[in-house]
C-alpha positions, -999 to 999 in steps of 0.1 A, spaced: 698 -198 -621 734 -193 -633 752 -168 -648 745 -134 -654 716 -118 -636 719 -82 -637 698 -79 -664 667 -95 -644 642 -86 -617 655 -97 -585 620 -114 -578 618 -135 -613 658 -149 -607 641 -180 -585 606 -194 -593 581 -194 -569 578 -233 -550 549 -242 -562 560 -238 -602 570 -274 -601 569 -304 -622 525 -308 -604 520 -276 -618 531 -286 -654 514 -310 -647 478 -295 -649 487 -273 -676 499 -301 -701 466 -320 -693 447 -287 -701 467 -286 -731 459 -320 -742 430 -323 -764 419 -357 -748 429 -380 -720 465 -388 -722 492 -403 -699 513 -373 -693 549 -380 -679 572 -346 -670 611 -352 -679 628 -324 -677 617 -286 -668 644 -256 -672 628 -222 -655 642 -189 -661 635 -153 -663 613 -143 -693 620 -104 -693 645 -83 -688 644 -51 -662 623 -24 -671 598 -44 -696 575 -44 -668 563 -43 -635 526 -55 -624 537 -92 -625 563 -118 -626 573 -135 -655 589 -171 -661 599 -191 -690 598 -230 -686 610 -251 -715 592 -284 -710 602 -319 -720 575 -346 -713 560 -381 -726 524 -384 -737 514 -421 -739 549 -427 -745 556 -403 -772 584 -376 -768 571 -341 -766 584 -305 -759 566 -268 -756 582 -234 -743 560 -216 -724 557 -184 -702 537 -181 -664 529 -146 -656 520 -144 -613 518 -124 -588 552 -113 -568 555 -131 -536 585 -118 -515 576 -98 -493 580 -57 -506 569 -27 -520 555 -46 -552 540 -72 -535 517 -50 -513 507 -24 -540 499 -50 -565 482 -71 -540 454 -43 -535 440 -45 -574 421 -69 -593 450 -70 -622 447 -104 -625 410 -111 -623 410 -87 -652 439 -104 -677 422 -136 -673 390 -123 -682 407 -106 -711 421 -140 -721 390 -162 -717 364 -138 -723 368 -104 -739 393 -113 -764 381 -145 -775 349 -128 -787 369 -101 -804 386 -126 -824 359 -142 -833 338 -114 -844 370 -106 -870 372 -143 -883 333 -144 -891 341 -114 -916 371 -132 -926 396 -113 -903 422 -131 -891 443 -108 -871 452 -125 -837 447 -101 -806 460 -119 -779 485 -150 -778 472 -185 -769 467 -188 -734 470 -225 -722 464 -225 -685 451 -197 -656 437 -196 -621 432 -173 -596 431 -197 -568 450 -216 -546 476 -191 -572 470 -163 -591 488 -176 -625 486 -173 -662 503 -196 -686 511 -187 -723 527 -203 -756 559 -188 -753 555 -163 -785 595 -162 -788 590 -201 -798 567 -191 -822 595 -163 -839 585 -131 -819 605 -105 -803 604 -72 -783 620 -45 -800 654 -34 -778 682 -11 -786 663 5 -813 629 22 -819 600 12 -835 600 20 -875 565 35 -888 556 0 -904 555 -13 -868 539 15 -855 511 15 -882 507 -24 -875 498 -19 -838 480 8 -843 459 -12 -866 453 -40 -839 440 -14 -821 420 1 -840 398 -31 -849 402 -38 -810 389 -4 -798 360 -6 -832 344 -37 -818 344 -32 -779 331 4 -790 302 -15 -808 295 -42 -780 297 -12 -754 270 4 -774 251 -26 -778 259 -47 -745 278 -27 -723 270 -44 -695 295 -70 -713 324 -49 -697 313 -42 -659 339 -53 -646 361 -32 -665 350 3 -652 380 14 -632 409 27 -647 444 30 -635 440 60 -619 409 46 -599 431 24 -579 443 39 -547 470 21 -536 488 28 -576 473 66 -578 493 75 -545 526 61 -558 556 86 -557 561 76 -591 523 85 -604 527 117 -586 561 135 -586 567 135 -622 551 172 -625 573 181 -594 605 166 -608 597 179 -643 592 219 -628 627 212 -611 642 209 -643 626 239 -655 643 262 -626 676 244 -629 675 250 -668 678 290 -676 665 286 -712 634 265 -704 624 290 -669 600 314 -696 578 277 -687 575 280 -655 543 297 -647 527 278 -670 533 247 -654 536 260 -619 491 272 -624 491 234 -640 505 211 -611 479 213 -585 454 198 -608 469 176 -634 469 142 -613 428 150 -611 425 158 -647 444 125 -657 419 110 -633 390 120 -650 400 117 -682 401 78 -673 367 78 -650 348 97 -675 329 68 -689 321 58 -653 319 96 -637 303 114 -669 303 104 -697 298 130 -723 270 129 -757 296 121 -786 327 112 -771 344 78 -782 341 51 -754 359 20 -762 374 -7 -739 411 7 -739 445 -12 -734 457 11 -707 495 6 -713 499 9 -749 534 13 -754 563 -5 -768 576 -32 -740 540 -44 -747 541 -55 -786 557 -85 -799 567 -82 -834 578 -113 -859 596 -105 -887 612 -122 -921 643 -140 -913 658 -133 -949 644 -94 -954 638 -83 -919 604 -73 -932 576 -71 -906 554 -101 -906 529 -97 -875 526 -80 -842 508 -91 -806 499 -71 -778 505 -81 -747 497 -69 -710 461 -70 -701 461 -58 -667 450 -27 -667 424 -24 -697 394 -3 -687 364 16 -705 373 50 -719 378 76 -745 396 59 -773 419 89 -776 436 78 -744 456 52 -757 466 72 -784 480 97 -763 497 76 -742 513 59 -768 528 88 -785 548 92 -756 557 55 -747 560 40 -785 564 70 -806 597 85 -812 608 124 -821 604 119 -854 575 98 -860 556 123 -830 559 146 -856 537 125 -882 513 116 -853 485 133 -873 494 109 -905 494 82 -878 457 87 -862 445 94 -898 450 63 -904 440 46 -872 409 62 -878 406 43 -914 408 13 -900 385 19 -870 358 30 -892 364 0 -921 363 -24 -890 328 -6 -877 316 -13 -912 330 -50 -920 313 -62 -887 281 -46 -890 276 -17 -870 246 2 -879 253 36 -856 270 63 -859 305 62 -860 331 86 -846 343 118 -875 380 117 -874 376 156 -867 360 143 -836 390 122 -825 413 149 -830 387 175 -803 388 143 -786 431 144 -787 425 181 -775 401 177 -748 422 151 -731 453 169 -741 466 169 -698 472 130 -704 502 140 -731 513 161 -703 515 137 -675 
């Protein structure tokens, strides 16, 4: 790769050997809707994120040029794989099943999402086309490349309360219809029992575990914020296994009334894709992305997290507004595909907020 690379991962600067014209190869046949002669031409690989959009992963763009019986063809596209020099990533990342579950997620779980919506006429898209994966000889997931397509992440800025409103309502009709089919089926979702938090190798991480510590620091170093301290001195020995529960209680115990969906787990900005008007700006559509880490749980915990990682100071303020109207659309989605139960009170939601209420301070 050539020219500037400070704003990349050192791992995603040089493709992995294998990503070569075979590889292409197999995912243009898959692509194909019926025996072709495929002939590659050209392929340009390089970086398709920038530092701090993730982490769990690797991520390439290849712009393709190739011949199908002859005819001229391109496609933009975007593997997702596992790192594979040797490190700290590497070694954590190879202990979890992160990539067993996106591919289920792509193949499985969201395909029947979708199609639950567009046999009550909703089209809203939930996941972006995934043209090629395999967990073995490499673990590897290939994508249309949604930037193609008109998409962006949002940088330099933060998300306005149209944006917000449209992921939450993606969510919403998400979290309504795995909380139906976990109700129903949940046997559907076995293999998505174990939260982040469940994972060892991740859970002892200085980085899942010193935030408290480093947060009470700045409390004694700052003489206005020490009234605080005792507060959150009594609250550090058991936050970590609070946050833990709060994502194993669906496994551990689940409780009579509480809101069990299959959650995102890392609903935050870096993980939306937004497409808007050329001429007016205007918002047209949004994708999440990032299916790593999805795992049965209170639907509240996504919520939370999000406030924190999409959210900004101002539009925290109208987070009541916001889950008001998360809540509309969960229970319109409940209705339009047919659930006959009884469906969450938005006052229960908001005990929900509170009873998980250690996940905001995390």
């Amino acid at each position: 790769m050539t020219g500037n690379t400070d704003d990349f991962n050192a791992d995603e600067l040089q493709a992995p050997e294998w990503v070569n014209n075979d590889f292409f190869l197999k995912v243009l046949t898959n692509c194909e809707q019926k025996p072709s002669k495929i002939e590659i031409v050209n392929v340009n690989i390089s970086p398709a994120s920038v530092k701090g959009d993730h982490y769990a992963s690797i991520i390439f763009r290849a712009q393709l040029e190739y011949r199908v019986n002859g005819v001229h063809k391109t496609k933009s596209v975007v593997l997702k794989t596992m790192p594979e020099s040797d490190g700290h990533k590497k070694e954590m990342l190879g202990k979890t099943d992160i990539f067993e579950k996106e591919i289920s997620m792509y193949t499985k779980i969201l395909p029947r999402f979708e199609k639950i919506l567009r046999d009550v006429g909703d089209n809203t898209m939930l996941k972006v086309p995934c043209l090629y994966s395999a967990l073995t000889p490499k673990q590897v997931i290939v994508f249309e490349d949604l930037v193609a397509a008109g998409y962006e992440v949002v940088r330099d800025r933060t998300l306005t309360m149209n944006e917000v409103k449209a992921a939450y309502s993606t969510l919403a009709k998400w979290h309504a219809i795995s909380y139906k089919i976990n109700l129903e089926e949940p046997q559907f979702f076995d293999e998505f029992q174990q939260g982040l938090l469940s994972t060892s190798s991740i859970e002892e991480q200085p980085f899942m575990t010193t935030g408290i510590e480093n947060f009470i620091d700045l409390l004694r170093k700052t003489p206005s914020l020490q009234a605080y301290l005792p507060y959150f001195e009594k609250l550090k020995p058991k936050l970590l296994e609070s946050c833990r529960q709060s994502y194993a209680e669906y496994r551990e115990s689940p409780k009579e009334g509480a809101c069990y969906v299959l959650c995102h787990g890392d609903f935050h900005d870096k993980n939306l894709m937004f497409k808007h008007h050329k001429e007016s700006d205007d918002m047209v559509n949004v994708m999440l992305l990032d299916f790593q880490i999805c795992y049965v749980g209170p639907n509240v915990n996504d919520l939370i997290y999000s406030i924190y990682c999409m959210l900004d100071e101002k539009l925290r303020l109208d987070f009541p507004a916001l889950l008001y109207y998360y809540y509309t659309v969960f229970k319109d989605t409940l209705a339009n595909i047919g659930f006959k139960g009884t469906s969450p009170s938005l006052l229960q939601m908001r005990q929900e907020h509170m009873r998980h209420k250690d996940l905001g301070k995390y």
